[in-house]
Short mmCIF file of the C-alpha atoms (twelve columns), coordinates in Angstrom:
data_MODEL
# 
_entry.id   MODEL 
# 
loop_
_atom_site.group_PDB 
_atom_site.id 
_atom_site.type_symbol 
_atom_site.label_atom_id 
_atom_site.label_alt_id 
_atom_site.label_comp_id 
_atom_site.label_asym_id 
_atom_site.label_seq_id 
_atom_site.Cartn_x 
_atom_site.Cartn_y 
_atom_site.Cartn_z 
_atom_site.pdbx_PDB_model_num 
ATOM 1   C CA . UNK A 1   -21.714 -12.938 17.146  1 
ATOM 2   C CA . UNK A 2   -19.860 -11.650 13.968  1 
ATOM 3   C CA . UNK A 3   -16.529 -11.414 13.871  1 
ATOM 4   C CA . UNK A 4   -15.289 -7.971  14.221  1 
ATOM 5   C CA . UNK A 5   -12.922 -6.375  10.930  1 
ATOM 6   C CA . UNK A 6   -9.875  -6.420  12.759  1 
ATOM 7   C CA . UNK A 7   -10.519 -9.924  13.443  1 
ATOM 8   C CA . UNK A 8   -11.783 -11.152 9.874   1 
ATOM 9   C CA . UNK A 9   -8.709  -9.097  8.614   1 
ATOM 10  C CA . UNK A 10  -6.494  -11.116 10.977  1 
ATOM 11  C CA . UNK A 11  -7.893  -14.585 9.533   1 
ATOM 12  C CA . UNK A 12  -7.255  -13.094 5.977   1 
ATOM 13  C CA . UNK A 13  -3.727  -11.837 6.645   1 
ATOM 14  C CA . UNK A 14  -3.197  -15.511 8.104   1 
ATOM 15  C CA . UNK A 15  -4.431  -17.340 5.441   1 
ATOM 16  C CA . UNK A 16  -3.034  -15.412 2.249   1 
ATOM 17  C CA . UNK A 17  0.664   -15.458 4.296   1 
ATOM 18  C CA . UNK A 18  0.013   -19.240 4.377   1 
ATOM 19  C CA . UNK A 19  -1.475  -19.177 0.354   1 
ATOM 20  C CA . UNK A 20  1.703   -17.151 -0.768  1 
ATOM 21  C CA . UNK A 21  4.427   -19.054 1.522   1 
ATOM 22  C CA . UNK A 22  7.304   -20.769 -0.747  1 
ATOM 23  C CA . UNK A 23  6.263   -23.566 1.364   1 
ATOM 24  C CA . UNK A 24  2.340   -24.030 -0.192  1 
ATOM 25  C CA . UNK A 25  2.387   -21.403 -3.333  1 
ATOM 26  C CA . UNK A 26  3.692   -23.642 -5.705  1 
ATOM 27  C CA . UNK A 27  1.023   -26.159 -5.307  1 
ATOM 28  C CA . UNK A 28  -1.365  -24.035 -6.149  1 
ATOM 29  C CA . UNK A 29  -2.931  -23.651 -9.887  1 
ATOM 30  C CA . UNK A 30  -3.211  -19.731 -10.153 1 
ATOM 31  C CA . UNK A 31  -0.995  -18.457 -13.208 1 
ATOM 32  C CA . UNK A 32  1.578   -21.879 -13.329 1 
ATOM 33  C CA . UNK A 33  1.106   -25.147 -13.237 1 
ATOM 34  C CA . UNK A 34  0.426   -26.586 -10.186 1 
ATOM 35  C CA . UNK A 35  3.633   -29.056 -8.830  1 
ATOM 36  C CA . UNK A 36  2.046   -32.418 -8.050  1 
ATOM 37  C CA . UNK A 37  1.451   -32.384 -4.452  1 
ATOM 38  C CA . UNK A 38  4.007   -34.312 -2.291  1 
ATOM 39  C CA . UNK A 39  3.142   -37.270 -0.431  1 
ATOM 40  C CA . UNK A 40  4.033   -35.206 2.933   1 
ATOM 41  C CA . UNK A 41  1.381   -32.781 2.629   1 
ATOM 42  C CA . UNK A 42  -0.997  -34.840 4.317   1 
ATOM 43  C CA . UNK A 43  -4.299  -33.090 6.004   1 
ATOM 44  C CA . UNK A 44  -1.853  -33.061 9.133   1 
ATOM 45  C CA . UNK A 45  1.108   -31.586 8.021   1 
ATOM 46  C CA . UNK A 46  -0.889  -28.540 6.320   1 
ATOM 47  C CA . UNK A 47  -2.490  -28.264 9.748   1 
ATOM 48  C CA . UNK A 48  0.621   -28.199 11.432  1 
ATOM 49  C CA . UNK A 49  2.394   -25.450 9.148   1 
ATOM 50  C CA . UNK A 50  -0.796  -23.472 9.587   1 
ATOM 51  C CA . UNK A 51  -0.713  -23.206 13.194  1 
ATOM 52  C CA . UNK A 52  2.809   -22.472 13.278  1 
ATOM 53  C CA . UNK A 53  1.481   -19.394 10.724  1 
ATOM 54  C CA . UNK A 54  -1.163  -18.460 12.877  1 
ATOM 55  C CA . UNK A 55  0.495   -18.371 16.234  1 
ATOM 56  C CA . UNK A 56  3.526   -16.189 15.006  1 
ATOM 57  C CA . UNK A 57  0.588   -13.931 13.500  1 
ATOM 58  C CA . UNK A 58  -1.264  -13.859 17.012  1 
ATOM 59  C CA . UNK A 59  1.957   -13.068 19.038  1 
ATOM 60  C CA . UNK A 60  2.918   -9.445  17.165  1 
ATOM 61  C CA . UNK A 61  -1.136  -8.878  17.874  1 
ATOM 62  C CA . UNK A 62  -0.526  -9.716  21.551  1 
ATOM 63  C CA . UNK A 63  2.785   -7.966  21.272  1 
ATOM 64  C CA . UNK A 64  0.670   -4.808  19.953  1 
ATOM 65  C CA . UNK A 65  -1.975  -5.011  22.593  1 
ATOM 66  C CA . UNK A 66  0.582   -5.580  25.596  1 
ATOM 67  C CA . UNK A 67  3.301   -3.473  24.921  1 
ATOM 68  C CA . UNK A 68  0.756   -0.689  23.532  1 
ATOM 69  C CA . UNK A 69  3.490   0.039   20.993  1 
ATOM 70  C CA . UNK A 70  3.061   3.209   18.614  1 
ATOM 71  C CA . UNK A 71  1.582   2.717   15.349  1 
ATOM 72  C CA . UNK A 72  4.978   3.809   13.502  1 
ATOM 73  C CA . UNK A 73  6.586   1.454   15.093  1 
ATOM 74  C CA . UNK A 74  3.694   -1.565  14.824  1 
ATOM 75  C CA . UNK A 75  4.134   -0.937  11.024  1 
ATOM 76  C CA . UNK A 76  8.069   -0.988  10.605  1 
ATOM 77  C CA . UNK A 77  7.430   -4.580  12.779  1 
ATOM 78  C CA . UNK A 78  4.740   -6.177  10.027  1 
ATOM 79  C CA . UNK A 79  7.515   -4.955  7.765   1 
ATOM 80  C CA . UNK A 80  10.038  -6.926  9.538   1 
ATOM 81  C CA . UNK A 81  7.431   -10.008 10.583  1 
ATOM 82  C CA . UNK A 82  6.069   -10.252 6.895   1 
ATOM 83  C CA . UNK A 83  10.334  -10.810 5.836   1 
ATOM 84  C CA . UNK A 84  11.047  -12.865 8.818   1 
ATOM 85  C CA . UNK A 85  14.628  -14.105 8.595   1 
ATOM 86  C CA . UNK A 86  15.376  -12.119 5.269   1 
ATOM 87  C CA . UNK A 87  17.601  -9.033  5.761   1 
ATOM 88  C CA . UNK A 88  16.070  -5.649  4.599   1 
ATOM 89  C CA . UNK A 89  18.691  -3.260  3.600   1 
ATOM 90  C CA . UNK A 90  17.674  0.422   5.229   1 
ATOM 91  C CA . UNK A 91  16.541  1.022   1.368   1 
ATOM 92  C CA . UNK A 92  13.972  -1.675  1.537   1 
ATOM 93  C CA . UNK A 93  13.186  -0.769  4.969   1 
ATOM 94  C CA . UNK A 94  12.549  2.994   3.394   1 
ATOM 95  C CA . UNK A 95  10.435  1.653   0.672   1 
ATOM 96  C CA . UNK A 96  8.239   -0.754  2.646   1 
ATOM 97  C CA . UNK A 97  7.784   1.463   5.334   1 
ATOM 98  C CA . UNK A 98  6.721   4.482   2.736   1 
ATOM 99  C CA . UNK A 99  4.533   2.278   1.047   1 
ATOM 100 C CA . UNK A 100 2.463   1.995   4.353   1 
ATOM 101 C CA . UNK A 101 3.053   5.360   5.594   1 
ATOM 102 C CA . UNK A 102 4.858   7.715   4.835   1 
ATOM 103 C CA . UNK A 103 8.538   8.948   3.650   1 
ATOM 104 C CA . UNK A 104 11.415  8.105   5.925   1 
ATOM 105 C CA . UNK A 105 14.634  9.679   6.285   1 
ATOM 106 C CA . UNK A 106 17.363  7.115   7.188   1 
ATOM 107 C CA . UNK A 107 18.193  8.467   10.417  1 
ATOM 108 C CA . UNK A 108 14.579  8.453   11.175  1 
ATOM 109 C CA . UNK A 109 14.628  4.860   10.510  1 
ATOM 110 C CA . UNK A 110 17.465  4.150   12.659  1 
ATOM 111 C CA . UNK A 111 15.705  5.799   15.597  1 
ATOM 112 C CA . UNK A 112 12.424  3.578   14.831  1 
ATOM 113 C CA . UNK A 113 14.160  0.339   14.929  1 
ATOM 114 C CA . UNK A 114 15.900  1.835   18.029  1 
ATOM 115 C CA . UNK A 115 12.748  2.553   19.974  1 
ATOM 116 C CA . UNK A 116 11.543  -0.901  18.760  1 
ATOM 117 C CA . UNK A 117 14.681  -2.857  20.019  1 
ATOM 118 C CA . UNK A 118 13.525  -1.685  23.246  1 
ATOM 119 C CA . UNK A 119 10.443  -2.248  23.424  1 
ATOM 120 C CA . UNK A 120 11.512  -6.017  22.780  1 
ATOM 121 C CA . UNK A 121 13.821  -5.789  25.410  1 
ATOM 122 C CA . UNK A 122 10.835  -4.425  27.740  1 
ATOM 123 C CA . UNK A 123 8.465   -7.692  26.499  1 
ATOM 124 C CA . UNK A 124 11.193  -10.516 26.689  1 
ATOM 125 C CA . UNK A 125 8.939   -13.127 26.689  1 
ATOM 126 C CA . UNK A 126 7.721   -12.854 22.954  1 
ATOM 127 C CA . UNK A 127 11.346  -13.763 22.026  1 
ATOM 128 C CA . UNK A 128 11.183  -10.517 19.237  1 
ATOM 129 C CA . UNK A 129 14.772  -9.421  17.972  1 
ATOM 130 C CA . UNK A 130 15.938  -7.371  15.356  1 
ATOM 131 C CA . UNK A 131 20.072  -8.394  14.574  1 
ATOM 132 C CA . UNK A 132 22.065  -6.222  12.825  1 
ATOM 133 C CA . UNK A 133 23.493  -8.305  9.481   1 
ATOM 134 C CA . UNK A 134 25.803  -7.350  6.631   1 
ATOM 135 C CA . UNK A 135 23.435  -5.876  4.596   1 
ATOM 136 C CA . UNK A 136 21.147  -4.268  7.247   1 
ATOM 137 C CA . UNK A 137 18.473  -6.092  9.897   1 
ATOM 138 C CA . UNK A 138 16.907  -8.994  10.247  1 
ATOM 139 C CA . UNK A 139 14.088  -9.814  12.648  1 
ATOM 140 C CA . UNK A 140 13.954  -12.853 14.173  1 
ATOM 141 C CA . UNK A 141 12.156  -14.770 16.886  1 
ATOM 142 C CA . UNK A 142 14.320  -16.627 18.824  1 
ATOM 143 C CA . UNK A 143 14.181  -19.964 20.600  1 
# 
């Protein structure tokens, strides 16, 4: 069977998050020289990183296909998942967000992270939040 384009475009979001991590990128000879690669970056430990990758990619699918969440909001959460633990000002949020769909007034905004608060609090189990920090939100899975 071939793989069907939502899936092949799942593998490639996977693997290009895992390409352009902080953790990986710089080991890699693109425009800079490549670091030499440390002694803990055995076949294992890439493994391991990549799984961790690929599962937190696989649960906001699962959270998509349970929850049955509204495209709007499935996009402001790739915004939020793609910046995990980095907080967006409202600003950034309006840029991302425009840059995958259209303009967004801030209240607007406010009302979509709203609606997706609660629809985390609906779907406990995948351990989504989105906390409010000094310079706007942050989304973070928590333990």
């Amino acid at each position: 069977d071939m793989p069907s384009l939502d899936d092949l475009d799942k593998i490639f979001r996977i693997v290009n998050d895992f390409v352009e991590s902080d953790d990986f990128s710089p080991y890699i000879h693109l425009m800079q020289r490549p670091k030499p690669f440390p002694k803990k970056y055995t076949f294992e430990y890439i493994s391991e990183k990549f799984k961790a990758w690929k599962i937190e990619s696989n649960s906001i699918q699962d959270f998509r296909k349970k929850s049955r969440i509204p495209e709007n909001l499935f996009i402001l959460l790739q915004i939020f998942s793609d910046r995990k633990g980095t907080s967006l000002s409202i600003a950034e949020l309006q840029k991302f967000y425009s840059e995958q769909k259209a303009e967004i007034s801030e209240n607007s905004l406010k009302v979509l992270i709203s609606n997706l608060r609660s629809y985390f609090k609906k779907f406990p189990e995948y351990r989504f939040a989105i906390v409010k920090t000094a310079s706007g939100y942050e989304f973070q899975i928590l333990e």
